[in-house]
C-alpha positions in Angstrom: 61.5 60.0 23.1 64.0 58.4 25.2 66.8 56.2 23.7 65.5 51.8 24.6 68.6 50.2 26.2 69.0 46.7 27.4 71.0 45.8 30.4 72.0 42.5 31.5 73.2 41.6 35.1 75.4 38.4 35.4 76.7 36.5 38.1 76.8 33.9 40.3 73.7 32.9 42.3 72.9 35.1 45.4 75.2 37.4 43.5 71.9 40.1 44.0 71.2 40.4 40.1 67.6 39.9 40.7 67.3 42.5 43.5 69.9 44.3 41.8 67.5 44.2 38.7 64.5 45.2 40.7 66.0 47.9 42.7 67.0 49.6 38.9 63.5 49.1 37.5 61.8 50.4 40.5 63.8 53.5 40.0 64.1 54.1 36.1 59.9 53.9 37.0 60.1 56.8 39.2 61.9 58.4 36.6 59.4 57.8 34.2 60.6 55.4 32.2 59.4 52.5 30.5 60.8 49.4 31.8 60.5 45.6 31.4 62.3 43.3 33.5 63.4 40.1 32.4 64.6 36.8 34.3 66.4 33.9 32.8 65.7 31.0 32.1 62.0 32.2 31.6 60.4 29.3 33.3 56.8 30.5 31.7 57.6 28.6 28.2 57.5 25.5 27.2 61.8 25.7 27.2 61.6 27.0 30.6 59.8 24.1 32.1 62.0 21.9 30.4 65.1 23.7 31.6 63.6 23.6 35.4 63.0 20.2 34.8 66.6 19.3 34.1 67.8 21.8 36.8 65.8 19.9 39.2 67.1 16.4 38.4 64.3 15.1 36.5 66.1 15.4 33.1 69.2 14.6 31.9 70.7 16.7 29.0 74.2 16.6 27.8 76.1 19.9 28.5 75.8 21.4 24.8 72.0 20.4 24.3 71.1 22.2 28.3 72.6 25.2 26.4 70.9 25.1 23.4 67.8 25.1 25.3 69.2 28.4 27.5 69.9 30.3 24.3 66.7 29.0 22.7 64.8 30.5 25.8 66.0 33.7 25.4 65.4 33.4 21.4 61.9 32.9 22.3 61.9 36.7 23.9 63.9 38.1 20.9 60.9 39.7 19.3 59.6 41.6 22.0 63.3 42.8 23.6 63.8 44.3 20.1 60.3 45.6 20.3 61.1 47.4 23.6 64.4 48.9 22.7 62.7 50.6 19.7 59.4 51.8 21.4 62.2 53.2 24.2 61.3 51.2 27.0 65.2 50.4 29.3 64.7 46.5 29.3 66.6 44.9 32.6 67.4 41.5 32.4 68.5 39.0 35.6 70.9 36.9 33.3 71.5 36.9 29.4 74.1 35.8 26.9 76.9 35.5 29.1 75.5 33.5 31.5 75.6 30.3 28.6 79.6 31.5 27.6 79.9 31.4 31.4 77.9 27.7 32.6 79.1 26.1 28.6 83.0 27.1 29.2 82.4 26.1 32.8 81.6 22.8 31.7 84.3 22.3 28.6 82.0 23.8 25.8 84.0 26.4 23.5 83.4 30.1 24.2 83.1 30.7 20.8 80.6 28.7 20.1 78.1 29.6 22.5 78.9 33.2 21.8 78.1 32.4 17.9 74.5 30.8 18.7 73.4 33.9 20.3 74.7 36.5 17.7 70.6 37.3 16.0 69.8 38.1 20.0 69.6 42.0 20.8 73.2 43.4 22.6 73.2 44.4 25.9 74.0 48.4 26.1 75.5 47.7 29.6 76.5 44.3 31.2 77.0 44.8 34.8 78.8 41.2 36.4 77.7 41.8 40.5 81.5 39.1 41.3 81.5 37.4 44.2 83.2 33.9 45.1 81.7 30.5 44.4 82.2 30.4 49.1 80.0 33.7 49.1 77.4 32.5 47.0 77.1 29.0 48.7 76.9 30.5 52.2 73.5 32.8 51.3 71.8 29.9 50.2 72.5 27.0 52.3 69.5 24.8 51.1 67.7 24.3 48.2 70.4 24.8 45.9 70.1 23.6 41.9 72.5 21.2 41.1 74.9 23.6 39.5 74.7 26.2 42.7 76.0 23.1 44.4 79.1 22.5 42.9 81.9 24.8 43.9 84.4 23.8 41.6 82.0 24.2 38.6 81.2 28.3 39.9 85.1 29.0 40.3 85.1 28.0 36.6 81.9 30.2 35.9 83.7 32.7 37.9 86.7 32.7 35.9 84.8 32.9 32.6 82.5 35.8 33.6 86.0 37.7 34.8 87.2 36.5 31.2 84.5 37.7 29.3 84.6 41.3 30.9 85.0 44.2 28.0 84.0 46.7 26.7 80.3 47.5 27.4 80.9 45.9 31.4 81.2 47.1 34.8 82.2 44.9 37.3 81.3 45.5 40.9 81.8 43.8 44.1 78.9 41.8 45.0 80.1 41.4 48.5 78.8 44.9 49.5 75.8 46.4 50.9 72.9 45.9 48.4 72.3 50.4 48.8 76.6 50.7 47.9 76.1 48.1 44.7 72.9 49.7 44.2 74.4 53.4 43.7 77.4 52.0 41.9 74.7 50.2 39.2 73.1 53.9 38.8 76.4 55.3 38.5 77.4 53.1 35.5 74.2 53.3 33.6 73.5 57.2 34.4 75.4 58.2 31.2 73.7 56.1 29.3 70.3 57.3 30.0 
């Protein structure tokens, strides 16, 4: 039986995580292998509608509490990622842990702190951050654009966080690329951990 793993892709928006994130389950499946691919927030719950909500304007949270309800959405799939990992299945997720260190910091909350609330969720095995300027991610998506994707100062500061956060256990690649070039680079960094 093959090893579970969890990999998270991070980034701005129009970064490419979800393609990205498909492109890497579609071929881990012709592999094979087991895989389940997650998206966050995970409008589906009763946390993700709320989170929507606020992301669409039609709630107001304070910065801390918006959080809270990030982390608590992905507590909500806690159970079944650690599931996955032990029946071996490679679980891809568009955005995990250090997307609430990245958005909180961004927005004055301490690093530590939101790094602390998410300590019971599962460790990604790889975190690969798909970097690209807060310019380059505003120009893919000229309309329709969540209230957070429309305030370049704010994704500078996510930038600068995700850049911060980048250790052991991350590959950073340019986003800027052709999707096939960041999509063999991707391959290339999880391949030995298969």
């Amino acid at each position: 039986m093959h090893a579970g793993l969890l990999v998270a892709f991070e980034g701005l928006d129009q970064s490419g995580k979800q393609t990205q994130a498909e492109l890497l389950r579609d071929r881990l499946e012709a592999l094979g292998r087991q895989v389940a691919l997650l998206q966050f927030p995970d409008y589906t719950t009763p946390l993700g509608t709320e989170i929507g909500l606020a992301l669409r304007g039609e709630r107001s949270y304070a910065a801390d509490l918006l959080q809270l309800l990030y982390v608590a959405n992905r507590y909500e799939w806690r159970g079944e990622i650690e599931r996955l990992r032990a029946s071996g299945a490679v679980v891809v997720c568009d955005r995990y842990v250090a997307s609430s260190v990245a958005y909180g910091e961004a927005q004055g909350l301490d690093p530590s702190w939101l790094t602390d609330i998410q300590r019971h969720l599962p460790a990604p095995d790889l975190t690969l951050l798909l970097d690209m300027a807060p310019e380059v991610s505003a120009g893919r998506k000229a309309t329709g654009r969540d209230r957070f994707e429309q305030d370049l100062a704010l994704l500078a500061r996510v930038r600068t966080s995700y850049q911060r956060q980048v250790g052991p256990g991350w590959v950073r690649l340019d986003a800027n690329r052709d999707r096939d070039a960041v999509a063999a680079d991707v391959w290339q960094a999880l391949a030995s951990r298969l």
